[in-house]
C-alpha positions, 0 to 999 in steps of 0.5 A: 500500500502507498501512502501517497500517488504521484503523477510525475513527467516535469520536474515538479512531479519528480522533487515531490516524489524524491521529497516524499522518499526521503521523509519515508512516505511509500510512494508510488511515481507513475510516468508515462515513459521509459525516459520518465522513468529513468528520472527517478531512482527507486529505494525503499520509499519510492517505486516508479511504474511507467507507462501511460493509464486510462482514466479506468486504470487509474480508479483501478489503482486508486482502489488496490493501492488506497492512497491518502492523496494523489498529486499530479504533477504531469505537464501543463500541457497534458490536458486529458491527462489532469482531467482523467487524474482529476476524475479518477481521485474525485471518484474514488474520494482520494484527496488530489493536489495539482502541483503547478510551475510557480510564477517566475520559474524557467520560460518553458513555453510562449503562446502567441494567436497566428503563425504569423506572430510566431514568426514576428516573435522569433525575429528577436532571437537567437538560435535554431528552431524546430518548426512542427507546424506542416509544409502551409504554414512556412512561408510565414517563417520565410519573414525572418531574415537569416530564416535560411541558417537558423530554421529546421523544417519537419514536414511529411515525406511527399515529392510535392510538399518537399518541392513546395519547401524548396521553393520557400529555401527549405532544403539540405539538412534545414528540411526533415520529411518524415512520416509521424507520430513522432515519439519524444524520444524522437523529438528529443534526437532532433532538437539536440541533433540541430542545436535548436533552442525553440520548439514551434508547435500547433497545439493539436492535442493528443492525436497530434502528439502535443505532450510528446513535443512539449516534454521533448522541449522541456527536456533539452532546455528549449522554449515550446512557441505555440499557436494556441491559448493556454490552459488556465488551471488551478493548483499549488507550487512544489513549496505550498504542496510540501507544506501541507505533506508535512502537515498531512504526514507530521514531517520532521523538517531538517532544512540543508542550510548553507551560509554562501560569500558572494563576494561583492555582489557582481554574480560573476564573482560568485566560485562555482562552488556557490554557482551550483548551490544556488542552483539546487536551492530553494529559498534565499535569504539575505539583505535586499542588496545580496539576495537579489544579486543571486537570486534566480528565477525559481527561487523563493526569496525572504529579505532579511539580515537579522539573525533571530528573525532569518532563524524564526522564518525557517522554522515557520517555514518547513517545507523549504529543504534547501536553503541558502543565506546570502552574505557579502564578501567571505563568510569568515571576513567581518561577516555575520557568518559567525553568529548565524552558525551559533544559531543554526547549528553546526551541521551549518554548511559555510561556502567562502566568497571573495572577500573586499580585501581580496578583491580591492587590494588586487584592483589597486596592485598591492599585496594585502598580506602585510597590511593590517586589516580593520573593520569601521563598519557598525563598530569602534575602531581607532584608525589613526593608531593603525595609520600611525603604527602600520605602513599600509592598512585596509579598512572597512567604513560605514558611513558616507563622510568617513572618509572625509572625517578621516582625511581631516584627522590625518590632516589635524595630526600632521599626516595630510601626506598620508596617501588613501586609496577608495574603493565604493561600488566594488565590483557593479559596473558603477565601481569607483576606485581612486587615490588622494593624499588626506589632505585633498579628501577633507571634504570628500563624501561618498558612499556609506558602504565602502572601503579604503586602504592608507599607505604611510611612509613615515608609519613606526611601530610602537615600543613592545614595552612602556617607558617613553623618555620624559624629553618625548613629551611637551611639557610646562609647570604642570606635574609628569609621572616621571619615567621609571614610576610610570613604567612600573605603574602602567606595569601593575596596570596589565592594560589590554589593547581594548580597555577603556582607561581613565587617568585621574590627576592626568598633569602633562599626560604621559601616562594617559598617552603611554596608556593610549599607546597600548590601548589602541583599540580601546579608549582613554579619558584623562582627567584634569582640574587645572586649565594649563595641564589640560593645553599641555595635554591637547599639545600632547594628544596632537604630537602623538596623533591619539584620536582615542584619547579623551580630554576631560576637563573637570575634577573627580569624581564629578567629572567621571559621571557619565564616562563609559565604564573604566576596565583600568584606572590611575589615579595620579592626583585626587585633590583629597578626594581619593575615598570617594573617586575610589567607591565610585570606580567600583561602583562602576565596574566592580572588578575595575583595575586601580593603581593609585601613586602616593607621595605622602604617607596621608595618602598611603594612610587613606589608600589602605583604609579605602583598601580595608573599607572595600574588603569589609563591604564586599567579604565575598570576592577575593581582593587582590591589592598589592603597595609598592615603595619605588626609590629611584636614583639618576646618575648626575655628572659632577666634573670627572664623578657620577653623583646618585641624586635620588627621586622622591620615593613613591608608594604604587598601590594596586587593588582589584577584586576578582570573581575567582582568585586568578591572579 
């Protein structure tokens, strides 16, 4: 016994039945030929039985077999046939489903009133074309100019109709006189042994061997022109069918995901990889942009960049089993590849595209393997720092004046001769690429999605350690951290790239620029009451190029209110405030990293009462803190001797609390 009955012959017919198989539905596949047969391979679930049935034969089926549902998914063209299927299911009280070609898919036929519109018709094409039509109706086809070369004749095998083509210049291999009915296997021979991509036809019905020319069409990739109207019929896509089988039959749905790079957008970047799993998929998903740049004419499409809601959809939507997600450029390259898997699961195919960086930097000839790579797109990213410390960097941007910010900051901190390559519109056939110095791109506004690679000459690496000499600093009467102290400091600190950093009593700045020199990807706020301190540190900031490092004016801790929360704090100076800038640091971010300078024993008094103060409010976390005496002696030469004048000595205090002793 069958649970279900399918009416193959199209491609339709065939995916419902591999579709039942494979979710182990027994399925019988009933076609009408040999070569229909052969489309289909049998297992388990799914048995095939060729060969063409009355409307008797089918109610005799129907009542051996006792199927739940009969799906006809025979030829559009195949009138009587879907009338006899219609029929015989009705009779027999079998729920019957006609499965239709949904809108948009491949052209597989053209319907035009007169043999005359057909000829008008192929005028604008290229190609060989089969004309079925019979020797009256070829002088119309004569109206084509290079009818000649492209038009092959099938016309009965009598001397008077042949001698009638001739005179019409149908001759040699152009004229086929044969005697019918012609088989589709036949008609198939023919059109493949001409090349011909048009099939034209009468629409004769059966005795004229309509079905036969039609599926021999379909099946070498040629469009049916036919003489006639359509049949207007009622029914369901392959997808709306597959809903309601795995609704009827309670199907698990366990969708073939495949996350696909299409590189920039142009398709003919796409690998043949994701050539060929676009061809086999059934539903893309993606941003408007992407999705439309893949998607083909069979596929259903769902325009969406969110990951939640592309997951939601899925799940709403079981019949789809193989679905593709658009994503630009690579899927391992800035991309919401990464999240997307999290949610979909491992089994998640992940197909790579040509990425921006690959594409542009090969556009403008330079390597890309020795530049240092970043992301402003939708993210933070401290470009002046890379700008400054790397000869060439490729950068993603995200908003139309990017560049022009850019430009302008390079310019303010002495790198106008900066050299920018700008690419927008990669790969579409409005793609802009050009190169200018910043000091030309201050007012430069284009596109929001686009992207740029810096060529700096005078780029330097950074010390790996802290420890800049005093002299590299601009200084007034205003305080400095001297060299030894803030290396020690900055030491105990144990800053990250990407900390978010406050210098609290920042004086000249040293340590707020050495703070900013490690933390490059992250964010420094230096603190200062005292107006000259604060133009020492503007001067500073601009002579080492720190567009990350933030100049509060104010005293703490008013001034640290509405700061983003600190992971690192260095609190220099705190004009007798220091018990409350402290509680409130911790307020913050209750595991902030502190180190605090003394000069005074007053202040090491009051540190380590803070210190006693937090441990008693907070008796559960494991506090790590730690004082330091830093004496420091400089050699001064006096006359042929070398005199050890020594510094103030200087107390370092450390404190953090820690979820779990890792220290």
């Amino acid at each position: 016994m069958y649970k279900a009955i399918v009416f193959a012959g199209t491609t339709e017919g065939y995916e419902i039945s591999r579709f039942l198989a494979e979710h182990k539905i027994y399925t019988l596949a009933c076609v009408a030929t040999e070569y229909g047969a052969r489309s289909l391979s049998e297992s388990e679930f799914l048995h095939v039985k060729a060969g063409r049935l009355t409307e008797e034969e089918m109610k005799k089926l129907f009542q051996e077999q006792k199927p739940e549902m009969v799906l006809d998914g025979t030829h559009p063209y195949a009138k009587e046939v879907t009338l006899n299927i219609r029929s015989a299911a009705e009779t027999e009280g079998i729920r019957y489903i006609r499965v239709l070609r949904g809108q948009g898919e491949r052209q597989e036929a053209v319907y035009v009133d007169s043999v005359e519109e057909a000829a008008e018709f192929l005028k604008n094409t290229e190609g060989n074309v089969l004309l079925t039509t019979g020797s009256k109706e070829l002088k119309a086809f004569t109206s084509v100019e290079d009818y000649r070369e492209r038009f092959y004749a099938r016309v009965l095998s009598l001397p008077s109709v042949v001698e009638t083509c001739s005179s019409l210049g149908f001759e040699g291999k152009h004229l086929i006189a044969m005697q019918g009915p012609f088989s589709q296997e036949m008609n198939e021979a023919i059109l493949r042994q001409y090349q011909c991509r048009y099939l034209v036809t009468k629409d004769s019905g059966k005795a004229g061997g309509f079905e036969e020319k039609i599926q021999a069409a379909e099946n070498c990739q040629a469009v049916s022109v036919i003489i006639g109207r359509p049949l207007k019929e009622e029914g369901v896509s392959v997808r709306v069918c597959k809903r309601e089988l795995m609704e009827r039959f309670g199907l698990e749905s366990h969708p073939h995901i495949t996350l696909l790079g299409i590189g920039m957008g142009n398709p003919d970047l796409l690998t043949v990889q994701g050539r060929k799993c676009l061809e086999e998929a059934e539903l893309i998903i993606g941003a408007r942009r992407m999705a439309d740049s893949v998607s083909l004419p069979h596929h259903d499409v769902f325009y969406e960049y969110r990951s939640q809601e592309i997951l939601d959809y899925i799940q709403a939507h079981p019949e789809y089993s193989r679905i593709v997600i658009a994503l630009s450029g690579d899927v391992g390259f800035y991309s919401g590849a990464r999240k997307l898997k999290e949610l979909l699961g491992e089994k998640t195919e992940m197909i790579c595209g040509i990425s921006s960086v690959v594409y542009f930097m090969s556009r403008i000839g330079l390597s890309w393997d020795d530049a240092r790579i970043v992301s402003a797109h939708g993210k933070s990213c401290n470009l002046i720092s890379e700008i400054c410390m790397n000869h060439k960097v490729f950068a993603i941007l995200g908003q139309k004046d990017s560049v022009a910010k850019l430009a302008s900051h390079l310019t303010a901190y002495g790198m106008g001769e900066v050299l920018l390559y700008v690419g927008e519109y990669l790969s579409y056939k409005n793609e802009k690429i050009f190169s200018a110095q910043a000091k030309n791109l201050t007012e430069y506004e284009g596109d929001p999605l686009s992207v740029l690679c810096t060529v700096n000459p005078s780029a330097e690496s950074q010390p790996a350690t802290h420890g800049l000499p005093d002299e590299a600093f601009i200084r007034g009467k205003a305080p400095m951290t001297k060299t030894e102290v803030r290396t020690v400091s900055l030491s105990k600190l144990r800053l990250k790239e990407d900390s978010i950093c406050y210098d609290i009593g920042a004086g000249t700045g040293s340590v707020s620029v050495e703070m900013a020199l490690r933390a490059y990807r992250g964010h420094v706020f230096a603190i200062e009451k005292k107006e000259d301190a604060a133009a020492l540190l503007e001067e500073n900031k601009k002579k080492f190029a720190l567009e990350h490092m933030q100049i509060i004016r104010g005293t703490a801790p008013e001034a640290l209110r509405g700061l983003p929360i600190p992971t690192h704090a260095f609190i220099g100076g705190s004009s007798g405030n220091l018990r409350e800038i402290v509680h409130l640091l911790m307020e913050q971010n209750p595991y902030v990293r502190i180190v605090i300078n003394c000069i005074t024993l007053e202040t090491v008094g009051e540190a380590l009462e803070c210190i006693r103060e937090l441990k008693k409010e907070q008796e559960s976390v494991d506090w790590e803190t730690e004082v330091v005496q830093l004496g420091v002696a400089r050699s001064k030469d006096i006359g042929r001797y070398h005199m050890m004048m020594g510094e103030n000595p200087i107390y370092i205090i450390t404190i953090q609390a820690h979820e779990e002793k890792n220290l």
